[in-house]
Backbone bond lengths (Angstrom), bond angles and torsions (degrees), N, CA, C in turn:
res aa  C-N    CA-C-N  psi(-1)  N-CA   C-N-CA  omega(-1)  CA-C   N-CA-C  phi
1 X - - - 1.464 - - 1.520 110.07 -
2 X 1.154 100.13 146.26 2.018 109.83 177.78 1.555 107.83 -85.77
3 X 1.557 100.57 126.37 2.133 82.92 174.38 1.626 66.61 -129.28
4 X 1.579 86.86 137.05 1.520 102.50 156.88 1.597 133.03 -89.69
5 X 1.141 122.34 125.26 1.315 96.64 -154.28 1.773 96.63 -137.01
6 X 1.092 117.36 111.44 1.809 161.04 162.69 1.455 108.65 -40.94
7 X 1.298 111.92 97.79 1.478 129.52 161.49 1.544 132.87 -128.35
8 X 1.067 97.42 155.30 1.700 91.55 176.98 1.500 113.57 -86.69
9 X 1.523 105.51 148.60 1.240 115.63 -179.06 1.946 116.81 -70.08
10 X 0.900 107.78 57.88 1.557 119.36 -169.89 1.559 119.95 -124.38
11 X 1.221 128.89 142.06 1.101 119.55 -174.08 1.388 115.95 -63.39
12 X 1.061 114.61 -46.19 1.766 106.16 174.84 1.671 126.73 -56.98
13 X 0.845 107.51 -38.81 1.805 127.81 160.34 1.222 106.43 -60.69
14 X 1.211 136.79 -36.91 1.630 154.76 -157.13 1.990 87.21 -84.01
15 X 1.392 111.01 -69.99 1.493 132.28 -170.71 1.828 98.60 -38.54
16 X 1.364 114.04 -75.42 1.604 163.29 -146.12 2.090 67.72 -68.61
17 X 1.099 129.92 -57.29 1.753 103.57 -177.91 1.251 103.13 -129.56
18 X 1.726 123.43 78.98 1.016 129.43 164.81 1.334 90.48 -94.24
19 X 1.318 126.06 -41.69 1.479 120.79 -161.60 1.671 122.39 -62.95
20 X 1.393 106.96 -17.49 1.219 130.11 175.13 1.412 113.78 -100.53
21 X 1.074 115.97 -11.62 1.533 111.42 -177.22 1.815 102.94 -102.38
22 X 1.332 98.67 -25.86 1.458 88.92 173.95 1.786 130.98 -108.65
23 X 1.543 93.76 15.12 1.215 106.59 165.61 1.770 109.04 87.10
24 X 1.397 112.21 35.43 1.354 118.73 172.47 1.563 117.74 -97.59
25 X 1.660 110.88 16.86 1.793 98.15 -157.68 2.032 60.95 -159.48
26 X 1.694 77.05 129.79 1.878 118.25 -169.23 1.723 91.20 -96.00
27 X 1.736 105.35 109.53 1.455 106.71 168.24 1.499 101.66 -151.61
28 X 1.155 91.06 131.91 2.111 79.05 153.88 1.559 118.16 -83.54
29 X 0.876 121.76 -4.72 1.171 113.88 179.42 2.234 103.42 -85.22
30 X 1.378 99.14 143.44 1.839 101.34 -172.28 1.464 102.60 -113.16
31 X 0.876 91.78 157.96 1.858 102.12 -139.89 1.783 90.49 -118.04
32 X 0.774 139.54 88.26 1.330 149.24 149.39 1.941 135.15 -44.09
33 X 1.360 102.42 54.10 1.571 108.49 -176.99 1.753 133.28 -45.49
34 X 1.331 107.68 92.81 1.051 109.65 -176.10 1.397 107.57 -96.26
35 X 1.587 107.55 129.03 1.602 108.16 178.55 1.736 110.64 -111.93
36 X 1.449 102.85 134.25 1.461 100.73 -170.98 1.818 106.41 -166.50
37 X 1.680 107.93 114.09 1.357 94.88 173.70 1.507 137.00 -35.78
38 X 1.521 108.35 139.64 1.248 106.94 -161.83 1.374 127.96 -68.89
39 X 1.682 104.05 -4.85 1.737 104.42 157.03 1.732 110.68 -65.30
40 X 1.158 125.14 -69.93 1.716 112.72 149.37 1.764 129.62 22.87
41 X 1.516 77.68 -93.87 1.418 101.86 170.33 1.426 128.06 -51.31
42 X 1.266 102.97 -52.28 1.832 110.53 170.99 1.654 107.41 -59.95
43 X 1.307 121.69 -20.91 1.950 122.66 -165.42 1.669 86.79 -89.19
44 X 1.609 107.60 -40.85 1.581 113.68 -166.66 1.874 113.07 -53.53
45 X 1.697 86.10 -29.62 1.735 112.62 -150.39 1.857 76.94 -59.52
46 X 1.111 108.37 -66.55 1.413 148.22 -163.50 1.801 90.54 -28.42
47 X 1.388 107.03 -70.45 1.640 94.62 -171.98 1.368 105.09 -105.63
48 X 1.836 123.60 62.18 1.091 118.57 170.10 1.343 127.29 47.73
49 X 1.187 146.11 19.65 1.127 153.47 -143.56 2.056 106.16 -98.59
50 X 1.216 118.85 -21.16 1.554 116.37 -159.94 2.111 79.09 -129.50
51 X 1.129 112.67 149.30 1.287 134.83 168.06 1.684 110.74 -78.56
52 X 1.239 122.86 -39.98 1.390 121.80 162.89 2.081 110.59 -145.50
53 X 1.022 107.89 144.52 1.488 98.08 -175.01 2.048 92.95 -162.25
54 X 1.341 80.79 163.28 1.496 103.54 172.91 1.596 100.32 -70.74
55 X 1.306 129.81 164.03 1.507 141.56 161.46 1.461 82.17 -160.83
56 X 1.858 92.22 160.50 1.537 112.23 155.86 1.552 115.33 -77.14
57 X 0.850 112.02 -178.48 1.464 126.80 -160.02 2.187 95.26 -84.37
58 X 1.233 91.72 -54.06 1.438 108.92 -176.82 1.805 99.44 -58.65
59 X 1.063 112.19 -50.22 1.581 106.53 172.25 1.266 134.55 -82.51
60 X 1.259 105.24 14.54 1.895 132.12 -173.76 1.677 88.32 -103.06
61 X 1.064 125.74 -25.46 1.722 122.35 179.25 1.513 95.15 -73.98
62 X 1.446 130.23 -29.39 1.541 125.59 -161.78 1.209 101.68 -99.42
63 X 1.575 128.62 9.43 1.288 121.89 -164.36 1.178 122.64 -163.27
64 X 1.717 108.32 19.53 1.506 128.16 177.42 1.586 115.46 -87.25
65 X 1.543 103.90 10.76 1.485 101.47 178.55 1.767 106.04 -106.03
66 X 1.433 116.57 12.82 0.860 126.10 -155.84 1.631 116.24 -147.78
67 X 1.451 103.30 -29.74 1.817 119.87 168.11 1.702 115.08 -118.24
68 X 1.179 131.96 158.04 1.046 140.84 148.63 1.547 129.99 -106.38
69 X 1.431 120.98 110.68 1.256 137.94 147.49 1.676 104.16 13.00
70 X 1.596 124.44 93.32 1.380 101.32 136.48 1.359 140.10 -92.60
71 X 1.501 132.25 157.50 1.296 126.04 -159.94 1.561 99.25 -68.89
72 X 1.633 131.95 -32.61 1.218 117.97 -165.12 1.541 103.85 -122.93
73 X 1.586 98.24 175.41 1.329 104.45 -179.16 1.836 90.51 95.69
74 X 0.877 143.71 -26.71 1.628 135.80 -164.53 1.925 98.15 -67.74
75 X 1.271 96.26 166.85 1.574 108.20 177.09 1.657 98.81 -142.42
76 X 1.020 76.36 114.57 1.575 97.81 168.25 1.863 118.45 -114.59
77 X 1.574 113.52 155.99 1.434 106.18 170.79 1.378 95.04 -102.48
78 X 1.417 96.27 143.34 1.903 89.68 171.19 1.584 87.85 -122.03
79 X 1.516 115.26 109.93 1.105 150.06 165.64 1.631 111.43 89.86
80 X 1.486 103.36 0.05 1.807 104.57 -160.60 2.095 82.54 -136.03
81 X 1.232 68.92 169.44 1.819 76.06 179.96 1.943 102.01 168.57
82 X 1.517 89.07 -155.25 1.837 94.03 -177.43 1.497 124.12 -72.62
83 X 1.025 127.08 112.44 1.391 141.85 -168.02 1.940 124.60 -85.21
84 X 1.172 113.74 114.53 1.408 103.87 149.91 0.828 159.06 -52.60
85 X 2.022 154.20 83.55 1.263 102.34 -138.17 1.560 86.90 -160.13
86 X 1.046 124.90 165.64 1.750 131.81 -166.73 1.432 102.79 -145.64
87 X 1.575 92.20 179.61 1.519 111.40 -174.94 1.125 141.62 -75.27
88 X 1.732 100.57 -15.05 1.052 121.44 -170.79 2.037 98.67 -135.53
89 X 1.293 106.06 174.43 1.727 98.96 -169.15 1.988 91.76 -88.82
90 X 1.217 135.67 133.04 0.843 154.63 176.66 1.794 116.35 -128.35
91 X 1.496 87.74 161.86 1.498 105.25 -173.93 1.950 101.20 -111.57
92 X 0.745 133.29 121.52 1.535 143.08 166.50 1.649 105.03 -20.47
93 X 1.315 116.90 -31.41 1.380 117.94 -161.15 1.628 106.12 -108.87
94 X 1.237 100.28 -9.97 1.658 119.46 167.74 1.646 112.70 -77.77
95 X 1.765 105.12 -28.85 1.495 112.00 163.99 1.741 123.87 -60.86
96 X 1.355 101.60 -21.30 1.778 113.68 -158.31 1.599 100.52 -52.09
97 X 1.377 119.80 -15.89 1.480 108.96 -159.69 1.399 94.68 -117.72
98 X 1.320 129.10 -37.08 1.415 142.02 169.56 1.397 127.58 -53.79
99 X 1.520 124.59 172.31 1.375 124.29 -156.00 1.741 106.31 -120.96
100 X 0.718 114.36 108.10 1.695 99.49 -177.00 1.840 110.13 -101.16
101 X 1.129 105.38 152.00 1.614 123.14 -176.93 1.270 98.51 -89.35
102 X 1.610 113.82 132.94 1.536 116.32 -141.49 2.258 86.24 -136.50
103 X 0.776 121.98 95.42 1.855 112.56 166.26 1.198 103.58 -34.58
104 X 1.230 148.05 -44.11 1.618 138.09 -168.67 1.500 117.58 172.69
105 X 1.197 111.86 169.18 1.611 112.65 -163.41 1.407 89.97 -82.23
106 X 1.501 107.42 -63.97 1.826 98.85 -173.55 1.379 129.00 -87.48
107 X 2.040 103.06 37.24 1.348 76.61 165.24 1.598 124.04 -101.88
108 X 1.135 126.18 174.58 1.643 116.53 -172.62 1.392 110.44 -55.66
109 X 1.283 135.60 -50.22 1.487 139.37 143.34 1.436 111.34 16.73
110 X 1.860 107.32 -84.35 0.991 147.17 -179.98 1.826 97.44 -40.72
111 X 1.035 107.41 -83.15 1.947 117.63 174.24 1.610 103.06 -33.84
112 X 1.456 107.91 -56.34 1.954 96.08 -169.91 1.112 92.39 -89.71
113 X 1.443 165.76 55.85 1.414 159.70 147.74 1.677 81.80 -104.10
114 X 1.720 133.20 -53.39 1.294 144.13 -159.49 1.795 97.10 -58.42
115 X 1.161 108.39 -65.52 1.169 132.86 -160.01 1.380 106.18 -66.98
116 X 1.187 114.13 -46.85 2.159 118.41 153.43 1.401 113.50 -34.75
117 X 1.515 100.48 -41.84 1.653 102.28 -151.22 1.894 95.33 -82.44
118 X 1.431 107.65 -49.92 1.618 96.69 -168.40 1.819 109.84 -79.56
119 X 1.461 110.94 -1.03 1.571 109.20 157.40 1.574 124.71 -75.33
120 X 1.724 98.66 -27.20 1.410 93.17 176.49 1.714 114.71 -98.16
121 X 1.372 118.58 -20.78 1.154 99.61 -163.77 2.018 88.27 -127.51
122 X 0.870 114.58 -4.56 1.779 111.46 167.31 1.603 111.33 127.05
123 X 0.930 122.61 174.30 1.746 132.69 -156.27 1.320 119.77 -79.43
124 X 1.728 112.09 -6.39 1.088 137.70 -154.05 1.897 114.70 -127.45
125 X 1.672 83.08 -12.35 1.756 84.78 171.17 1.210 131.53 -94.66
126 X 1.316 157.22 159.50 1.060 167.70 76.60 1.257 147.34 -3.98
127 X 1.211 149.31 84.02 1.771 122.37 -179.21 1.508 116.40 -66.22
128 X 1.384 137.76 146.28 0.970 132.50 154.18 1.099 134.59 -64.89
129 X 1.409 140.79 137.35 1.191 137.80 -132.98 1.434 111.30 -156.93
130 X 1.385 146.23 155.38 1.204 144.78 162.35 1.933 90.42 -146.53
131 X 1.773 95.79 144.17 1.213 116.30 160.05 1.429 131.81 -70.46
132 X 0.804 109.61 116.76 2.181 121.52 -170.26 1.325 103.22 -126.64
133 X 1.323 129.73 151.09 1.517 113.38 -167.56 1.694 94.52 -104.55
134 X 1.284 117.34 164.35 1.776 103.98 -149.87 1.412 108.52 -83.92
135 X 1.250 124.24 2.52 1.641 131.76 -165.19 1.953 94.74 -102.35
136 X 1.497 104.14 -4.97 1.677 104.27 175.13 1.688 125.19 -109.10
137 X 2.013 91.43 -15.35 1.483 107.68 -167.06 1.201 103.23 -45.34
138 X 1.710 111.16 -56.65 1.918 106.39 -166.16 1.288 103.30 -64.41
139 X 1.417 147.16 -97.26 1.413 140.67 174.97 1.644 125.60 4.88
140 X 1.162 100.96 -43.16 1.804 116.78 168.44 1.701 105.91 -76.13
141 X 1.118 113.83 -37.08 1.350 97.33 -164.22 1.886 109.01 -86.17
142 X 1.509 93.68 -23.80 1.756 112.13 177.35 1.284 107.78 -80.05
143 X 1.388 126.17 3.50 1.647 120.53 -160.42 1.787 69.02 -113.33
144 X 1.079 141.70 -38.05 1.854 146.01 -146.83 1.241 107.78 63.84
145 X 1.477 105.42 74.35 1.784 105.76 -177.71 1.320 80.17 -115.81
146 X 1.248 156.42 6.81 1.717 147.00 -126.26 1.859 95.94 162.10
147 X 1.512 107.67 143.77 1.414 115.47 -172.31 1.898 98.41 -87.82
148 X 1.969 110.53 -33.53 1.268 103.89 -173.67 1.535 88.20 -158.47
149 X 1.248 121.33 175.61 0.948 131.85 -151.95 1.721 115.17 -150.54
150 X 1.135 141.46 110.39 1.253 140.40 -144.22 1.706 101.43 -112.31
151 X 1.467 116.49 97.74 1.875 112.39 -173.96 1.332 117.56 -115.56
152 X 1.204 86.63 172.94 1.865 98.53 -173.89 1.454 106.86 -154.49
153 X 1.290 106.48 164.64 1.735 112.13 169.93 1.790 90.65 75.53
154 X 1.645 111.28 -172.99 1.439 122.22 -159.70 1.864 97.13 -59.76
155 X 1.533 129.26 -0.44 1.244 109.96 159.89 1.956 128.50 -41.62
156 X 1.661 66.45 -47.07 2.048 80.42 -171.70 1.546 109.03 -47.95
157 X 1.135 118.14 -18.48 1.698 120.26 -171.67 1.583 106.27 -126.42
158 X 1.385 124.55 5.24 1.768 111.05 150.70 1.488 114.14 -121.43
159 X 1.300 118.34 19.36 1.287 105.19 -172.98 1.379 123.95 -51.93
160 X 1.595 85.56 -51.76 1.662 116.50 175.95 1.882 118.16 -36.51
161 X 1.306 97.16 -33.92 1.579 108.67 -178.00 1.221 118.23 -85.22
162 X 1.613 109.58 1.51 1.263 117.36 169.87 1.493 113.48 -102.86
163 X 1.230 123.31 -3.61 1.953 127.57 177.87 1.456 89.49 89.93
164 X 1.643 118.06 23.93 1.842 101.14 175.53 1.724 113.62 -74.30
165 X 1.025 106.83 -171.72 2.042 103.18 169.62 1.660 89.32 -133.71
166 X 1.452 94.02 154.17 1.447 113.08 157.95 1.485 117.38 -77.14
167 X 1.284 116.33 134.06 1.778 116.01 179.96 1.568 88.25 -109.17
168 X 1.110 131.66 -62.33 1.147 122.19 -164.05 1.686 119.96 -175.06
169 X 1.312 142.94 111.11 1.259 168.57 -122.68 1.867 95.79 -97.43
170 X 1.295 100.54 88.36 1.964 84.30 161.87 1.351 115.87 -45.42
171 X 1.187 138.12 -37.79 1.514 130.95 -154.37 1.209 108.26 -99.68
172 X 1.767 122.65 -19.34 0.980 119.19 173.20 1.363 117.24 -80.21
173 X 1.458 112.30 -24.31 1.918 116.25 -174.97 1.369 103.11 -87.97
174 X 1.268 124.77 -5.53 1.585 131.10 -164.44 1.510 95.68 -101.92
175 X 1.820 125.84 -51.67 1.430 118.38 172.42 1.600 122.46 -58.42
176 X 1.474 104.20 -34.92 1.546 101.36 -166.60 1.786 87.94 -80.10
177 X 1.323 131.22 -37.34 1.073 115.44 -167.51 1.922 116.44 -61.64
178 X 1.443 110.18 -36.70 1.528 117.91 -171.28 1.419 118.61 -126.87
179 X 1.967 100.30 -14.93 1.619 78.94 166.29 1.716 104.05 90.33
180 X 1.406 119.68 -10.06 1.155 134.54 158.11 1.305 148.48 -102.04
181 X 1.034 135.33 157.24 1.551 145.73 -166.38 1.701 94.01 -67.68
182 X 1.475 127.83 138.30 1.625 114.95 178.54 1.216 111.92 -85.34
183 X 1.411 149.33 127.24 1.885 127.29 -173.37 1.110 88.34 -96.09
184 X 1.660 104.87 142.23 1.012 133.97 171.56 1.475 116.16 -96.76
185 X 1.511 102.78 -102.47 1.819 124.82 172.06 1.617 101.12 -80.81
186 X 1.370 113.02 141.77 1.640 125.36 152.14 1.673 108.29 -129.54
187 X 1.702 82.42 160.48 1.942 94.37 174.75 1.641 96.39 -86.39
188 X 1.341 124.01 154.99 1.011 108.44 147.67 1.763 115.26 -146.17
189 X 1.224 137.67 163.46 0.982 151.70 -152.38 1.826 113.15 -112.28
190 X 1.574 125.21 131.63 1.123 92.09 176.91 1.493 109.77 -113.67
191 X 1.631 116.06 161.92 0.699 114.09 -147.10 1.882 126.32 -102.85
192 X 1.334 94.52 0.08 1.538 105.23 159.44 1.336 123.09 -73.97
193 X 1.667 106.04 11.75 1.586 114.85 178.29 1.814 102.89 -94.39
194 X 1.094 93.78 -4.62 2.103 81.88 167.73 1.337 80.35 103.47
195 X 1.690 108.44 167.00 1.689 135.66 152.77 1.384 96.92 -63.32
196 X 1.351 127.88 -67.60 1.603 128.38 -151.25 1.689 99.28 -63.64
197 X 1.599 131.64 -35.27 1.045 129.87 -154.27 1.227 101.00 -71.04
198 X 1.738 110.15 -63.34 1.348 147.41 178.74 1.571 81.27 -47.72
199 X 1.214 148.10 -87.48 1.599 128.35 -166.24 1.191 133.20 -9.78
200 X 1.693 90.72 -57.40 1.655 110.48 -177.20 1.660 110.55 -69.21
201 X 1.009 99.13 -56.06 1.100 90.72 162.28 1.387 153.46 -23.43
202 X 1.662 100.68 -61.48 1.256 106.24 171.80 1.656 110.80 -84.56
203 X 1.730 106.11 1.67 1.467 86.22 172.42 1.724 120.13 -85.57
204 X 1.129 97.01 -19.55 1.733 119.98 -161.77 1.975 102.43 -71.25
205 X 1.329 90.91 -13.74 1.747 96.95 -171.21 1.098 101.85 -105.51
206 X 1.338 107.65 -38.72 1.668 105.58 -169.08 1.927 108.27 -73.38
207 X 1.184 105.03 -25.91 1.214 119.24 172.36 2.328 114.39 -84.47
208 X 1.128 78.94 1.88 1.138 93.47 178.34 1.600 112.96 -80.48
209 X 1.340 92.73 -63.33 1.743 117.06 166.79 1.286 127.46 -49.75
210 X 1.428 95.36 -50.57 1.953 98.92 155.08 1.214 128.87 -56.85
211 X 0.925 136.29 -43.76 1.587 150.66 141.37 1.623 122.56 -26.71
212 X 1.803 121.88 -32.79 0.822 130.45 128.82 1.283 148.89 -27.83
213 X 1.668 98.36 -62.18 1.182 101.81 -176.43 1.591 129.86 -106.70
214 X 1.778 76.97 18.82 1.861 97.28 170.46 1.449 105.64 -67.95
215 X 1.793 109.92 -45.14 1.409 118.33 -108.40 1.799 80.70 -134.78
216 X 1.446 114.25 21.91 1.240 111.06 -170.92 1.537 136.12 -34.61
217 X 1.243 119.22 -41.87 1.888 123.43 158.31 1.369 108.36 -45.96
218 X 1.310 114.92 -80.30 1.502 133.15 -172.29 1.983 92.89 -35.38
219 X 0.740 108.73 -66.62 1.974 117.60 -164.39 1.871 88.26 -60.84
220 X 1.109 118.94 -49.60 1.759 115.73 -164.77 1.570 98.78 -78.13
221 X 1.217 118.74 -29.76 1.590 116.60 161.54 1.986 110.60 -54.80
222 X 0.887 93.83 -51.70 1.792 96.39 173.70 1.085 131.34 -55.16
223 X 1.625 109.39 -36.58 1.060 126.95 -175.65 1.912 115.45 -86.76
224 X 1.093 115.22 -3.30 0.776 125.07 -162.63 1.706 113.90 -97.36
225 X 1.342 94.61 -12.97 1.696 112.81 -163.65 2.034 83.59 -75.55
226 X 1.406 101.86 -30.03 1.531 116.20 -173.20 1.517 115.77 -94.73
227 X 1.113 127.15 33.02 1.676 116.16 -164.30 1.401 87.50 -129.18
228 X 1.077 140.18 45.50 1.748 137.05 165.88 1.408 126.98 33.15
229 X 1.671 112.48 38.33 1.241 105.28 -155.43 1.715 145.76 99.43
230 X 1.753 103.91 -27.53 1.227 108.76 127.51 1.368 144.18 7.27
231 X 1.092 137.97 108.51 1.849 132.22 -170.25 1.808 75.89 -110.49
232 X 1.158 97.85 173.41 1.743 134.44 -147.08 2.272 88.94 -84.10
233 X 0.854 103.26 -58.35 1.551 110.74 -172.28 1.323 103.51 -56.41
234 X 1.844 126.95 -52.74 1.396 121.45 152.53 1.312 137.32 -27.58
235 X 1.452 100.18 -76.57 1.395 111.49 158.39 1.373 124.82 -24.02
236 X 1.336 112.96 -79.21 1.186 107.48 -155.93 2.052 104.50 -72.27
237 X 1.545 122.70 -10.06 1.671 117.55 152.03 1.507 111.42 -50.98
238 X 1.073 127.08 -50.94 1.062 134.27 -154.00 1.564 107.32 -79.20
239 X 1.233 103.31 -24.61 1.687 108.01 178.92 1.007 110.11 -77.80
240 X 1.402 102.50 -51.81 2.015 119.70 179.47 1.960 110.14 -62.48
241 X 1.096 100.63 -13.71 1.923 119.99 178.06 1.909 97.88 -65.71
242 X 1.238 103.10 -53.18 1.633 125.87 -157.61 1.653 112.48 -101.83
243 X 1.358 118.79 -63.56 1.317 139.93 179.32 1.903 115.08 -68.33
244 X 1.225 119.32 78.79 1.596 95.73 179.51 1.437 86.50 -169.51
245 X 1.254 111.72 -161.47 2.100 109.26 -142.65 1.332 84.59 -65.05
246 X 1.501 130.54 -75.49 1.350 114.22 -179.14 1.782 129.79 -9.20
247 X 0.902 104.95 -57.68 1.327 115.00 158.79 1.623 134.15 -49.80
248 X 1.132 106.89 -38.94 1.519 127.29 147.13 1.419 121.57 -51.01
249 X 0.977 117.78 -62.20 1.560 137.21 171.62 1.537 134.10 -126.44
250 X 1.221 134.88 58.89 1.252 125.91 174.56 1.035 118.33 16.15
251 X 1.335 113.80 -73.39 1.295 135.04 -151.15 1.446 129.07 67.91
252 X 1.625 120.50 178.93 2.058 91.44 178.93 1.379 108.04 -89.00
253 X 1.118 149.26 -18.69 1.301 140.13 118.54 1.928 122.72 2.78
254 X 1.005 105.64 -62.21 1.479 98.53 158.41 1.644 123.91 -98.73
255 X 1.365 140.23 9.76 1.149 157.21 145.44 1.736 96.68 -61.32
256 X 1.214 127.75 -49.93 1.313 142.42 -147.13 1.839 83.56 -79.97
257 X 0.884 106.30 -73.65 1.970 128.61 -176.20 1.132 88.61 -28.23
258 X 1.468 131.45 -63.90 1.555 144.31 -141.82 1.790 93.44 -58.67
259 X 1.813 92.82 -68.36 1.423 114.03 -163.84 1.651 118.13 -51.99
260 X 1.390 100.56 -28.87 1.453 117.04 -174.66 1.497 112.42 -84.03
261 X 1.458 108.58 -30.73 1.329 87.74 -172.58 2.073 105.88 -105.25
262 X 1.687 121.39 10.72 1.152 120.83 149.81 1.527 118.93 -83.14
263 X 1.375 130.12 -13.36 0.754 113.84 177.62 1.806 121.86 -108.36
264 X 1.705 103.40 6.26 1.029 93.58 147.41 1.721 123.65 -100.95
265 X 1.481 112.06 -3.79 1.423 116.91 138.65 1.547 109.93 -23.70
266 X 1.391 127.38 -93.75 1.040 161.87 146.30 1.635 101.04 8.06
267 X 1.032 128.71 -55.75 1.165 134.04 -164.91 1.834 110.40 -84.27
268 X 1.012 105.82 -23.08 1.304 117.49 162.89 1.822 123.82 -107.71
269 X 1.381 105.58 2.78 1.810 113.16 164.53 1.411 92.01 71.75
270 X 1.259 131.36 60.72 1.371 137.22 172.64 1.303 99.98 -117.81
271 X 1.039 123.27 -61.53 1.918 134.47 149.82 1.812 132.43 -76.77
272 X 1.043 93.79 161.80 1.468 89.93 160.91 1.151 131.52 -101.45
273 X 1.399 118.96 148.91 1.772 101.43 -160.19 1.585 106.90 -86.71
274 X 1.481 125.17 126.59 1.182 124.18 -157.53 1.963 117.34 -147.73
275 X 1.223 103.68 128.39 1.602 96.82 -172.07 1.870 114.25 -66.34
276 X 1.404 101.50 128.89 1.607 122.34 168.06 1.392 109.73 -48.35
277 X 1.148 137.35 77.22 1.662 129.14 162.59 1.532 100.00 -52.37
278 X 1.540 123.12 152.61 1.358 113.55 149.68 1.513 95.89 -152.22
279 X 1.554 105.78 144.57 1.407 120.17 175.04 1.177 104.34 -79.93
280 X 1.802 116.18 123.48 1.551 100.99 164.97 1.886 99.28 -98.86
């Protein structure tokens, strides 16, 4: 059987199924790699369209009636994550009137930038925002087309080389706030594919990742064909940022992260409030 299976074109995503792409993980089932930014993917999530695929976390609330939660493959920041950040050194509250360049509505980013904003300034606020696709945010925000700029992916680790400033750390306001890992990206599985299908499945990936992180050169060589330019010492931070046991296994510790931070989604009508399936 064909499962198509939905990733982003990124080196860490790239790493996370080398093992499957190069034929290190024993299945009959053929594995069909579709690569497609994860705004894409989250619209794809939406009308069922991929048999297993990456979504953000924030778009796993729009599509949990329809996928199940796998434990691996997720990206989480543990203490670091998607960042705000401008041209000049700013205060968060210096943003209140300003416009920030946003990667996408549903990505999780997008939700904890939301969820910052009505903790700091009340239940009723908003930041203003325009869509930029995230490989333009820094360049836009250094040109001053945008007051700040909201990033993700190998941004988080060159901003600095651009004269950007830090405004303020999702992963850092998200740990001190709960004490948890921030979820980012998850795999998820769908679920008109059966228990037994959905098994294999999640075994063939998860064993995928292990295979990875046996074989770490070989997989960061792969991944690399995908890192936009990226040199090898980058890369492979950025993998080790995203890719590591967590990644292997959530755990309920990161099941916990997931649940907590849709349902304080949820609590402010940013999401819908919706039950966590997870395949063990």
């Amino acid at each position: 059987m064909k499962i198509r299976l939905g990733h982003s074109p990124d080196s860490d995503d790239a790493f996370m199924f080398w093992g499957l792409a190069s034929g290190q993980v024993e299945t009959q089932l053929e594995f069909e790699h579709i690569l497609r930014d994860i705004q894409t993917l989250n619209e794809w999530a939406m009308e069922g369209r991929l048999e297993t695929t990456a979504v953000s976390v924030h778009a796993f609330a729009r599509v949990a009636d329809r996928y199940a939660l796998l434990r691996h493959g997720g990206s989480f920041g543990e203490g670091y994550g998607p960042m705000v950040i401008s041209q000049e050194p700013l205060s968060l509250e210096a943003l209140e009137s300003g416009t920030i360049a946003v990667p996408g509505e549903l990505t999780s980013a997008f939700l904890e930038l939301n969820l910052l904003w009505k903790e700091r300034f009340g239940s009723g606020a908003s930041p203003a925002y325009e869509v930029v696709p995230f490989d333009e945010i820094l360049p836009a925000v250094k040109a001053g087309r945008y007051d700040a700029g909201l990033i993700i992916h190998e941004g988080q680790l060159t901003y600095g080389r651009e004269g950007l400033s830090l405004v303020v750390d999702l992963g850092v306001w998200w740990k001190e706030k709960t004490g948890l890992p921030l979820p980012l990206g998850v795999n998820v599985v769908r679920k008109d594919l059966g228990p037994e299908l959905m098994a294999e499945v999640s075994r063939c990936m998860r064993e995928s990742i292990d295979a990875g992180l046996r074989n770490r050169e070989k997989a960061l060589e792969y991944a690399l064909q995908f890192a936009r330019g990226m040199d090898w010492d980058t890369s492979d931070r950025f993998v080790g940022m995203y890719v590591n046991e967590r990644t292997r296994d959530m755990g309920e510790e990161g099941v916990r992260a997931i649940r907590l931070l849709l349902a304080e989604g949820a609590r402010y009508g940013l999401v819908p409030d919706v039950p966590v399936d997870v395949v063990d």
